[in-house]
C-alpha positions, 0 to 999 in steps of 0.5 A: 136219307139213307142214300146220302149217308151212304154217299157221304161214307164213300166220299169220306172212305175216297178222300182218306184213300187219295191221301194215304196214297198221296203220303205213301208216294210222297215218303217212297220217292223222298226215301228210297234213295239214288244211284251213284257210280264212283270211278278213279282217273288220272286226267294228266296220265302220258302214255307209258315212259321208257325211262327206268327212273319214271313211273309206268304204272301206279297201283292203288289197292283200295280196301274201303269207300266212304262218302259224308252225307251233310244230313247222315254222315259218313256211309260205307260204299265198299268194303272190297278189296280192289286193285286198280292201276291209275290211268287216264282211262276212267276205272270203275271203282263201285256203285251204291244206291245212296239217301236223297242229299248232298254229299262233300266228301269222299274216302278212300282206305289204301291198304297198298301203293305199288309203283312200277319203274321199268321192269320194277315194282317198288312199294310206295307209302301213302300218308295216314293210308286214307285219301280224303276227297273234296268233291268240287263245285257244290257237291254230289246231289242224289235224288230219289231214282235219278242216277249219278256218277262221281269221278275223282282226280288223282294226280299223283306226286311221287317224291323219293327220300334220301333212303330210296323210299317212294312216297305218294302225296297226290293232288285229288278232287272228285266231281259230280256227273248226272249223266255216264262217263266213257268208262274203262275196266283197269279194276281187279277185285281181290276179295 
């Protein structure tokens, strides 16, 4: 008699141990989250011009990234203040480990447009200082430990008012990648 009591509280104390260990993994792979690189690029991008009148160069100085989680919400990536020269080179922009889930939208917080014209750097306006981002084809999907890489596309429009002043109105779509990207290092972090 003692004997089966005996086997019967080990049987009880295992089978409470395998469940515990089952919800403790079960609840670390659905929370801890995944990593997402983010980078910048201008897939249309010529080589440089040699009219004075076109742009060489455009500098964005990105002051915050955001991203909208359909479950949470909108999440801070980046508070750094960053300045990247678009090109069509890949410039990596940040990384942040992320909760599981899908992801629309992207924010980018412009604090400074600079628009090179030959020898000239000339201050361009940003509407509304933020670049909303759709991200395309159905979103960004993390997953607990799997990583992934979110480019964004910026065809930059430049318009000059009658007042000379340079006003940038892009074209931007950002989309989801689940393996690396040939990346660039066109990003200078100010502080």
């Amino acid at each position: 008699m003692r004997r089966s009591v005996s086997a019967g509280v080990i049987a009880a104390v295992v089978v409470i141990v395998v469940v515990v260990a089952a919800v403790g993994a079960y609840y670390y792979m659905t929370t801890r989250g995944g990593t997402v690189y983010f980078y910048l690029t201008d897939p249309g991008n010529p080589s440089s011009s040699s009219s004075s009148s076109s742009p060489t160069a455009i500098y964005l100085t990105i002051t915050s990234i955001m991203i909208h989680s359909t479950s949470k919400g909108w999440i801070t990536v980046s508070n750094k203040t960053m300045t990247v020269q678009l090109s069509s080179s890949l410039s990596f922009l940040s990384s942040a480990t992320l909760p599981p889930g899908n992801y629309t939208e992207v924010r980018l917080v412009v604090s400074a447009v600079t628009v090179q014209m030959g020898p000239v750097n000339v201050s361009a306006s940003l509407p509304s200082s933020v670049l909303k981002i759709p991200i395309i084809k159905g979103g960004l999907q993390v997953t607990s430990g799997r990583t992934a890489y979110l480019v964004i596309y910026m065809g930059p429009h430049l318009t000059t008012t009658g007042t000379g002043q340079v006003i940038l109105r892009p074209v931007i779509t950002a989309e989801a990648y689940y393996s690396p990207p040939t990346t660039s290092t066109n990003t200078t972090t100010t502080s």
